[in-house]
C-alpha positions as CSV (number, residue, x, y, z in Angstrom):
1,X,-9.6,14.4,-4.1
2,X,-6.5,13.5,-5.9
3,X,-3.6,12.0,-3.7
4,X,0.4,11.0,-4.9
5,X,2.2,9.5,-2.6
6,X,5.8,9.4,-4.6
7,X,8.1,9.8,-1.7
8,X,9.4,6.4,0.5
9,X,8.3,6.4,3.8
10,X,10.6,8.2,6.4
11,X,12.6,6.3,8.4
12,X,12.3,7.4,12.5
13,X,14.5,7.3,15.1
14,X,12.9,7.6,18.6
15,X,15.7,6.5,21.1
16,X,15.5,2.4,21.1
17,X,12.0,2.8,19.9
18,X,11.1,0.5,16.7
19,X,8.5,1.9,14.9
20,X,6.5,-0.2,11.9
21,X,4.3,1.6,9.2
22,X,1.1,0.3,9.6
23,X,-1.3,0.2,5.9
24,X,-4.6,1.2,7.5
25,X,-8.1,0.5,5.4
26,X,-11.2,1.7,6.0
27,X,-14.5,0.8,4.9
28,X,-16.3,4.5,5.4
29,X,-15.1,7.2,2.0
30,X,-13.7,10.3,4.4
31,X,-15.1,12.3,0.8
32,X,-16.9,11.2,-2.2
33,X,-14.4,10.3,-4.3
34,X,-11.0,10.1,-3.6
35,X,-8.2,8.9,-6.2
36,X,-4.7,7.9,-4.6
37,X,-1.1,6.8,-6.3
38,X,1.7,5.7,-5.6
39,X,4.8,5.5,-6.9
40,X,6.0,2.0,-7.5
41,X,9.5,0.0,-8.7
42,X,6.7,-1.1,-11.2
43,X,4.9,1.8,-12.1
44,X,1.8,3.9,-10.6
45,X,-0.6,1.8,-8.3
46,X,-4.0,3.5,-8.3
47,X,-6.8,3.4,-5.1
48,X,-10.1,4.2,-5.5
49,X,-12.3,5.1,-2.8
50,X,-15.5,6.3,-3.3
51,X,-19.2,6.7,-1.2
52,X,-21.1,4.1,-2.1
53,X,-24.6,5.5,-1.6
54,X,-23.1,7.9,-4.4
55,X,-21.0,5.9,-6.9
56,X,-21.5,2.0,-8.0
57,X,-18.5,-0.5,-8.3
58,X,-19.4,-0.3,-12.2
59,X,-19.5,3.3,-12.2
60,X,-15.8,3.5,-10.9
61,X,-14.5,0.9,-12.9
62,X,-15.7,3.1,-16.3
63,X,-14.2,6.3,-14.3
64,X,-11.1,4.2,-14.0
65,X,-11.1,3.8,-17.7
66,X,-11.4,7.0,-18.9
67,X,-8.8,7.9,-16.7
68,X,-6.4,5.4,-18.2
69,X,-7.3,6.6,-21.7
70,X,-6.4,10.6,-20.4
71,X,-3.5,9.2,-19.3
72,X,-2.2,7.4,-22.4
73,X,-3.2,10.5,-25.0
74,X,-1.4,12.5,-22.3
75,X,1.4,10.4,-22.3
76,X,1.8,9.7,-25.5
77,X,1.9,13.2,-26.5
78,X,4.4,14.7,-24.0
């Protein structure tokens, strides 16, 4: 699964309530694989989360590679 999160969080207004944006981890992959962005004053900040009974930390690091590498041909092309 590929995720972009490139909007700021909203802003809510619940009559006197005050509401705080909680980052939440988790330590179980919802799916295999899942590769999340965000939009940041200093560029793209990437997440990976992955099942680990499928994937190895090495395995996702060389992923994480060759999807840096798309990137730059892709980027460097456009």
């Amino acid at each position: 699964m590929f995720v972009l999160q490139n909007n700021d969080a909203a802003d809510f207004d619940l009559d006197g309530l005050q509401i705080t944006p909680v980052e939440q981890s988790s330590s179980v992959a919802k799916v295999d694989l899942t590769l999340s962005a965000q939009q940041t004053p200093q560029g793209i900040l990437c997440h990976w989360e992955f099942a680990s009974d499928l994937f190895t930390q090495a395995r996702i690091e060389r992923l994480a590679r060759h999807f840096e590498q798309a990137l730059q041909v892709v980027t460097a092309t456009a």
